[in-house]
TILUM-502065 format. One record per residue (C-alpha): x, y, z; residue number from 1. Coordinates in nm, 4 decimals. Layout:
// residues N
(numi (X,Y,Z),NUM)
...
//
This chain:
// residues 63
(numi (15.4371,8.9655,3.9948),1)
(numi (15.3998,9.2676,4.1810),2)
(numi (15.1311,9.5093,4.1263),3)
(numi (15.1235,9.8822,4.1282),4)
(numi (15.2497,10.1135,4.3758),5)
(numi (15.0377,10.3659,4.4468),6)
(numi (15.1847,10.7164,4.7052),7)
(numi (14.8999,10.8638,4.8907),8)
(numi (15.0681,11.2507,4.9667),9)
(numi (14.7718,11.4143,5.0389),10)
(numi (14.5750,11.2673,5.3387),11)
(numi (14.6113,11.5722,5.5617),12)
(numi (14.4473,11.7973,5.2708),13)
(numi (14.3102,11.6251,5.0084),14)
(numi (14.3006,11.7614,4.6671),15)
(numi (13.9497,11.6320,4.5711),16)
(numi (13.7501,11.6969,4.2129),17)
(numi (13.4768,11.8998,4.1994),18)
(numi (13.2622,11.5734,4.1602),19)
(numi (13.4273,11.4086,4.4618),20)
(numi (13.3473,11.7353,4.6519),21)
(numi (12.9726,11.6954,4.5237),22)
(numi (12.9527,11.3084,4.6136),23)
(numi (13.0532,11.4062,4.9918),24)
(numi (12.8254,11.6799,5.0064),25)
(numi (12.5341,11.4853,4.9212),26)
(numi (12.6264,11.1748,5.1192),27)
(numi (12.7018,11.3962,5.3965),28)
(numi (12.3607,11.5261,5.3743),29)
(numi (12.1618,11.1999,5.3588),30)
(numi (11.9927,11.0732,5.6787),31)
(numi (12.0769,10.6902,5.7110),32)
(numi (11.9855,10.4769,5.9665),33)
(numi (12.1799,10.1129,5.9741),34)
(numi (12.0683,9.9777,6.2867),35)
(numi (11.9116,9.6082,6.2338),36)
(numi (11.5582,9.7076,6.3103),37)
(numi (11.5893,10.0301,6.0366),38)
(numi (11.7711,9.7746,5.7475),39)
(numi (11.4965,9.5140,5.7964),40)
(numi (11.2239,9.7675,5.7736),41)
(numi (11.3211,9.9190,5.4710),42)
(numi (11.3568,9.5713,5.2859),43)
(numi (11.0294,9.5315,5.3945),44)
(numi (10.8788,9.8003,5.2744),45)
(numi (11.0891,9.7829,4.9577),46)
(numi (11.0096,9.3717,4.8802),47)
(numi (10.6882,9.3729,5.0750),48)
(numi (10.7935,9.0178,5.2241),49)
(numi (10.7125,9.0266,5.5891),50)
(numi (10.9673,8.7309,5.6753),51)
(numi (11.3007,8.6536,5.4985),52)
(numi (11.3115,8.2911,5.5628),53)
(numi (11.5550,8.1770,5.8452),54)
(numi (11.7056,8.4335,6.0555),55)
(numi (12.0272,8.3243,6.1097),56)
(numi (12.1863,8.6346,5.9144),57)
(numi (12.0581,8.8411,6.1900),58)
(numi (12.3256,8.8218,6.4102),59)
(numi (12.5898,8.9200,6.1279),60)
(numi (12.3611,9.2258,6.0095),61)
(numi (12.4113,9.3087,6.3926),62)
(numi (12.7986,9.3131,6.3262),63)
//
């Protein structure tokens, strides 16, 4: 069973809602930092856990 077909004709200028519009402009204006060091901080300081257990996921948070 197939699904729906979907045509994308607007990738070169996309006609975007005013709330789509609003969602870029504020992601665009947050500062986010993803590098390992910056992600483990902020769990952290959100948990207040100073280890996670093993740290074998380390090296896929890397990727």
């Amino acid at each position: 069973m197939a699904g729906p077909t979907y045509r994308l004709t607007d990738l070169a200028d996309p006609q975007l809602t005013d709330l789509q519009r609003a969602g870029l402009a504020f992601g665009e204006s947050v500062d986010v930092e993803l590098s390992v060091d910056a992600v483990l901080g902020a769990a952290r300081d959100q948990t207040g856990l100073a280890a996670f257990g093993p740290e074998d996921f380390v090296e896929r948070l890397e990727l």
